[in-house]
ZAMARGU-4260 file (C-alpha; in steps of 0.2 Angstrom, whole numbers, plus 5000, padded with zeros to 4 digits):
<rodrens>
0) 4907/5037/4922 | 4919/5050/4928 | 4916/5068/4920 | 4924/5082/4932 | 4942/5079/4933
5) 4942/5083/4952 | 4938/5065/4953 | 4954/5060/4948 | 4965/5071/4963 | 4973/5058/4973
10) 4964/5043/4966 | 4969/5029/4954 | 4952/5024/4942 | 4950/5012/4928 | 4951/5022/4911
15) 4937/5011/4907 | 4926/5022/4919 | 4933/5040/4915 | 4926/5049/4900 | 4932/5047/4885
20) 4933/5067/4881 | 4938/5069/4900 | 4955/5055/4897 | 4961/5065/4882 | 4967/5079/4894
25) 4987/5079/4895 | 4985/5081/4913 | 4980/5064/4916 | 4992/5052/4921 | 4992/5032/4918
30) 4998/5017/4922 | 4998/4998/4919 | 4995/4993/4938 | 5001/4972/4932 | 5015/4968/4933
35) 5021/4950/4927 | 5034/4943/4937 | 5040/4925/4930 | 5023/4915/4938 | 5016/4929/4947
40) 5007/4945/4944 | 5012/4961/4956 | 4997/4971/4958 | 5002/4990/4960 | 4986/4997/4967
45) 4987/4984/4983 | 5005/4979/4984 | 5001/4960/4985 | 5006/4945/4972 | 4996/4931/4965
50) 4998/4916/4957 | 4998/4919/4936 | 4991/4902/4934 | 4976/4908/4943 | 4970/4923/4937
55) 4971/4921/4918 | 4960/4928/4908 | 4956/4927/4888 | 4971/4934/4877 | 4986/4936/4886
60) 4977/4946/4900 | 4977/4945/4920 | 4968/4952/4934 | 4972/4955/4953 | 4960/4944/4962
65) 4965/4951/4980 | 4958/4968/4976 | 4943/4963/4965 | 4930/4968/4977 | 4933/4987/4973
70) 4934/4984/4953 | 4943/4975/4943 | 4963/4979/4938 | 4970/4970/4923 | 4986/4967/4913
75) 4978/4979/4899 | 4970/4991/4907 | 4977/5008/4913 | 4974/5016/4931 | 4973/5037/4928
80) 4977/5049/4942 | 4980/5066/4946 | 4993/5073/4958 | 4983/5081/4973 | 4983/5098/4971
85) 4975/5104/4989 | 4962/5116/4980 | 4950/5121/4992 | 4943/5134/5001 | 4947/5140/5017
90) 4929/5143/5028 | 4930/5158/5040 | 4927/5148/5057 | 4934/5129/5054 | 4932/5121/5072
95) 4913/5121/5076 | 4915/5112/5092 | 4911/5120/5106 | 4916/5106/5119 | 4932/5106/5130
100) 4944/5094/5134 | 4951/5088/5149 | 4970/5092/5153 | 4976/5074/5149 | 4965/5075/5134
105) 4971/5092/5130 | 4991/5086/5131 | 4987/5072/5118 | 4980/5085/5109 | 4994/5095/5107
110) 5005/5082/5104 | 4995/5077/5088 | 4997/5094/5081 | 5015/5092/5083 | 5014/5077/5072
115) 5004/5084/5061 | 5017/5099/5057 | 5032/5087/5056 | 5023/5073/5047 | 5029/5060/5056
120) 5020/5044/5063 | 5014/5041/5077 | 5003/5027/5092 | 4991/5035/5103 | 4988/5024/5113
125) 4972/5029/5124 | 4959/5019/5131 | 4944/5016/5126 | 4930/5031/5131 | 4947/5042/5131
130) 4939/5055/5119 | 4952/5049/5106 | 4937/5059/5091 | 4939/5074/5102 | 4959/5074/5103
135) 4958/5075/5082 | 4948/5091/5081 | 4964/5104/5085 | 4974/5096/5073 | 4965/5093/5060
140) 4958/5113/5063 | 4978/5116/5062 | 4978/5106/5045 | 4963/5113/5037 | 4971/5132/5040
145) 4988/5123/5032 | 4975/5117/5016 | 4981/5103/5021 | 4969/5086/5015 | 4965/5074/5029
150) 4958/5055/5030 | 4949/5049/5043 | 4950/5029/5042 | 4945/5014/5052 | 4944/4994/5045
155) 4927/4995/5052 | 4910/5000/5045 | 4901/5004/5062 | 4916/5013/5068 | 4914/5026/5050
160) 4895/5029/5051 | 4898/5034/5070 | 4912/5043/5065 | 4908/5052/5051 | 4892/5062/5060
165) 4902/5068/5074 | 4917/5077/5062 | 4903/5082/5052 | 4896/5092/5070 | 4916/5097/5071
170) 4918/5104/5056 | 4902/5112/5047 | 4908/5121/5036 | 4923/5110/5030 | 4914/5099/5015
175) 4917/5080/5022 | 4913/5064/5014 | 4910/5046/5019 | 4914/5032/5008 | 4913/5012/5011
180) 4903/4999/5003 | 4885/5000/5012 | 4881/5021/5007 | 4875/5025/4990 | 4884/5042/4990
185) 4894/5047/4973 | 4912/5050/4976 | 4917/5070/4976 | 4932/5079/4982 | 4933/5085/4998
190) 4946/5090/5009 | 4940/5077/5023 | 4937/5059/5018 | 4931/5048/5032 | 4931/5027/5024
195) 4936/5009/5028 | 4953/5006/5026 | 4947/4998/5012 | 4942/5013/5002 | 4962/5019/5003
200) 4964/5004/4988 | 4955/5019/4979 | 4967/5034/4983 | 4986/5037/4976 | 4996/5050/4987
205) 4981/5059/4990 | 4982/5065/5010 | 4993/5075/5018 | 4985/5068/5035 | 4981/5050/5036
210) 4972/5043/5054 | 4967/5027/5055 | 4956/5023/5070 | 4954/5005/5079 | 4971/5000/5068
215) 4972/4984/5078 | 4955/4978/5071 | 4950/4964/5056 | 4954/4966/5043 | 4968/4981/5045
220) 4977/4972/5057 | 4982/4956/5048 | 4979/4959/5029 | 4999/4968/5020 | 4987/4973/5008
225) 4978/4987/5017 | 4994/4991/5027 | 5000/4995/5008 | 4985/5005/5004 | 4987/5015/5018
230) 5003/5022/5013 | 5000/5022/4996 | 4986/5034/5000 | 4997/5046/5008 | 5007/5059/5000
235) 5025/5057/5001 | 5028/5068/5015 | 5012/5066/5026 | 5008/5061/5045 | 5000/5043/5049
240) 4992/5044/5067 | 4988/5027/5072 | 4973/5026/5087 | 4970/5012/5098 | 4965/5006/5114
245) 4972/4988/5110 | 4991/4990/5100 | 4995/4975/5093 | 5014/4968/5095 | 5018/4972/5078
250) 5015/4990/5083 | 5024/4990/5102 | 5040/4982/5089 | 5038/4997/5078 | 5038/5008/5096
255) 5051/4999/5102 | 5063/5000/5085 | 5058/5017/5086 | 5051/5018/5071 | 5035/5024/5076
260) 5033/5038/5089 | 5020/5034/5106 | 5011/5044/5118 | 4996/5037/5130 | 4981/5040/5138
265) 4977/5027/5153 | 4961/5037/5160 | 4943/5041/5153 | 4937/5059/5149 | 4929/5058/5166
270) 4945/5053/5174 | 4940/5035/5182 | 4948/5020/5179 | 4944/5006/5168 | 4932/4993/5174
275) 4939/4975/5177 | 4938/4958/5170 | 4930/4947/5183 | 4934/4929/5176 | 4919/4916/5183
280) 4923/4895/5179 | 4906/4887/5173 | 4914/4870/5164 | 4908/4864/5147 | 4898/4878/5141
285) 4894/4872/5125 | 4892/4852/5130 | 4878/4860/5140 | 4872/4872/5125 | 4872/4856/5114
290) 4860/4844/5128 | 4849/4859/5128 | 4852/4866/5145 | 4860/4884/5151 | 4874/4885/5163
295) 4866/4891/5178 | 4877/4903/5183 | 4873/4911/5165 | 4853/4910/5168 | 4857/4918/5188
300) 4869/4933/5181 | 4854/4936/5170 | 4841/4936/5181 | 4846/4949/5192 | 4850/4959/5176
305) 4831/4958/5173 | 4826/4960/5190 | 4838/4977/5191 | 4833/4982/5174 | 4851/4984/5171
310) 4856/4984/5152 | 4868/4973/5147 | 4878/4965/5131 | 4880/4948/5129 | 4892/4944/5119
315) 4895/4923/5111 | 4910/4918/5100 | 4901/4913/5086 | 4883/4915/5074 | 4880/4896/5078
320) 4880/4900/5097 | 4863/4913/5094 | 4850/4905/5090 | 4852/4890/5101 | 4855/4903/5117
325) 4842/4912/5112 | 4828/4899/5111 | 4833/4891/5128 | 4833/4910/5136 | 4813/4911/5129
330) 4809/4894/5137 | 4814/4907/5156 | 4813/4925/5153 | 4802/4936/5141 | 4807/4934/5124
335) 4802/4953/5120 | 4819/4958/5131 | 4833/4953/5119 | 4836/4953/5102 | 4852/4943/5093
340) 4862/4953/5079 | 4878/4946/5070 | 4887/4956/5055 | 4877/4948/5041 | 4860/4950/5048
345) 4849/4960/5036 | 4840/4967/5053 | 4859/4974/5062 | 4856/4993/5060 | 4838/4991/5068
350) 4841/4981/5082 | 4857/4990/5088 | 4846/5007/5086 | 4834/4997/5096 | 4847/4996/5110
355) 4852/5013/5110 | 4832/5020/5109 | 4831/5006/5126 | 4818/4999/5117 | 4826/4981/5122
360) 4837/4977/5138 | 4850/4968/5132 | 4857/4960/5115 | 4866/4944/5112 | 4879/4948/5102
365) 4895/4943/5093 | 4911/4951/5091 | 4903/4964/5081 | 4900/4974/5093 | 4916/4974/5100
370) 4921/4993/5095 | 4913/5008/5087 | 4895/5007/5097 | 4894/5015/5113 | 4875/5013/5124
375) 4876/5022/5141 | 4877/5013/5158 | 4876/4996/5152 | 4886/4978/5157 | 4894/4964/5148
380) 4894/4947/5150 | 4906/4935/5139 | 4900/4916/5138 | 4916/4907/5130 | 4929/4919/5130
385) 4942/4906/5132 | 4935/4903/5113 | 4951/4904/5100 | 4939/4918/5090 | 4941/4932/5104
390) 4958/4940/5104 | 4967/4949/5116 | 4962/4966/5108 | 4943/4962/5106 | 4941/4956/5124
395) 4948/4970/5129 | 4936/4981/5120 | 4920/4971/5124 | 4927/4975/5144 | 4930/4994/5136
400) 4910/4998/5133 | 4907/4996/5150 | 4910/5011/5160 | 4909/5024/5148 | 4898/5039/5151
405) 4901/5052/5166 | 4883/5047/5172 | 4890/5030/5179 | 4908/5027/5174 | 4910/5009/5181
410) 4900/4992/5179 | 4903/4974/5178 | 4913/4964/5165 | 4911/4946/5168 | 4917/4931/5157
415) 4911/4915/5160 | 4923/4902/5153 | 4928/4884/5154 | 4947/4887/5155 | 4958/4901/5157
420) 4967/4904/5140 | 4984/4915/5137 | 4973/4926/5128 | 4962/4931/5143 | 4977/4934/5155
425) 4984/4946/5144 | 4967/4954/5141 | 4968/4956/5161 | 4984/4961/5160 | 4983/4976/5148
430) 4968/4986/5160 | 4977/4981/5175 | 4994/4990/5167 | 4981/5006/5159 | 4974/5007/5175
435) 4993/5005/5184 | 4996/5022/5173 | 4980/5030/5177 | 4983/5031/5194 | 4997/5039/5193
440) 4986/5053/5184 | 4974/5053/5198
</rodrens>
């Protein structure tokens, strides 16, 4: 139950779970969020239509089924906000980072301060280990001392909890939140929010600066209604920094229309080039998986892993693929070297913080750990990458944790495949073209 009217800056809530004391306040504003539109319903908090048939309840009422997993809207009930009135103080020393950038990185960083002040949107396109956190810190610094309110958002949860640790590092003395639907924390008004995309379903022209990390991600990248979130969340005149290693087409159009500004980043903090997809043909894979047998170019790649006590991800299309992998690896390598992890495993923050303690030296893995996880000096190894589940934007990230710490920038990539797939050529083609770029920098 919502008590301190500070809650309601920037947000839209149920009047069903504000005060009842606290909603007699003429400040608060409401509205019926349904609309009925012939044999659809218009949901108002995420943009998005539904059948009427489908989601009626008792006495004339409807609710909006797309957004129901962050409460329930209905015909009858009102959503109260409060317009945003950016009331916060300012701390004596905002940026708390002591690092420095590199002079590409420095550029970029310029160049988002510049969209900050003139509110505009904007693609930086970088690649991945580019620093893209680091780039932020100025201008968000340059947007706190404007009183400005920031948002800090990605589609994924991994990508916010690493987030969310390092702005608090940047900016101690700036109070930050971080809101998705794993933490327990209560809501409170602070001028930084970090949160899944999702969470934006929450907020009604709140920011003044929106960034939405990994924006070519699932579910941001395909779903209108957290497209409409996003600039619902924002104020009317605000910036929307988009980041990404991996732009979809939708946003090149958008580039292209010029409708969206672009600058780019083709080269790492330390200033080497992006390690390469080195395709290998083993045939039918999975025929082989399902007789119980391991392609032996697979079981060799491993071996001399093990041998070199090289760490490595390897990375399968899909949860079925796990155990069957696994169990056949047991029957030829120590058991107590692997673990398998997948995004509804109760066991996923343990395992992955076993990775990163070294504890292990490799995980089998799916497309979960694609972005937003970084372990040093480690491989990759893609069985079935010609698989329909891999896009061109997650291969391409799977190949982007490879590489990325100064201690030893570079590594192997290596997808073993049955075909060649349209998807895997472009995934080629895009770190050939950043790399094409880079070396121009170099």
């Amino acid at each position: 139950m919502i008590k301190n009217i500070a809650e309601l800056y920037g947000r839209q809530i149920d009047e069903m779970m504000i005060d009842p004391n606290l909603l007699k306040s003429n400040l608060i504003k409401k509205y019926f969020p349904i609309e009925i539109n012939n044999n659809h319903i218009h949901c108002k908090r995420c943009g998005q239509d539904s059948n009427r048939i489908d989601i009626t309840l008792p006495n004339d009422n409807y609710y909006c089924p797309i957004c129901i997993n962050l409460g329930r809207v209905t015909f009858k009930n009102r959503l109260c906000y409060l317009d945003e009135p950016n009331d916060f103080k300012k701390p004596n020393k905002i940026l708390t980072w002591e690092g420095k950038l590199t002079k590409l990185q420095n550029t970029c960083s310029k160049n988002i301060i510049n969209v900050f002040n003139q509110n505009k949107k904007h693609l930086l396109w970088a690649v991945t280990g580019a620093g893209k956190t680091e780039m932020l810190f100025k201008g968000i610094e340059d947007a706190i001392k404007q009183n400005k309110r920031i948002c800090i958002a990605s589609p994924r949860v991994d990508v916010c909890n690493e987030l969310f640790p390092r702005i608090k590092v940047a900016f101690k003395n700036t109070d930050i939140i971080l809101l998705h639907g794993r933490q327990d924390e209560d809501y409170r008004y602070t001028q930084i929010t970090v949160c899944t995309t999702h969470q934006l379903l929450r907020f009604y022209h709140a920011f003044d600066v929106l960034i939405i990390d990994e924006v070519d991600s699932f579910p941001y990248v395909s779903d209108p209604g957290l497209h409409f979130a996003a600039q619902n969340a924002c104020k009317r005149i605000a910036s929307l920094l988009y980041l990404t290693a991996t732009p979809s087409d939708d946003l090149i159009k958008l580039v292209n229309q010029n409708k969206l500004s672009i600058s780019y980043l083709p080269l790492r903090f330390h200033q080497h080039l992006l390690p390469e997809i080195n395709n290998k043909l083993i045939g039918n894979w999975r025929l082989k998986l399902n007789k119980e047998k391991l392609p032996f170019q697979l079981v060799a790649l491993i071996n001399k892993k093990i041998n070199n006590n090289q760490r490595f991800l390897l990375f399968v299309p899909r949860v079925k693929d796990l155990k069957p992998l696994s169990d056949l690896l047991k029957i030829k390598f120590n058991a107590q070297l692997w673990e398998t992890v997948h995004s509804t495993d109760d066991d996923r923050i343990k395992k992955v913080q076993k990775m990163r303690d070294e504890k292990i030296l490799f995980l089998i893995t799916t497309t979960i750990l694609e972005r937003g996880v970084t372990f040093p000096g480690i491989d990759v190894i893609v069985l079935g990458a010609e698989d329909d589940i891999f896009s061109t934007s997650a291969l391409v990230q799977i190949a982007g944790r490879v590489g990325r710490k100064n201690d030893r920038p570079f590594g192997e990539v290596i997808f073993l495949i049955n075909h060649y797939t349209r998807t895997i050529k472009k995934a080629v083609k895009q770190i050939k073209y950043m790399n094409k770029l880079g070396r121009k920098l170099l």
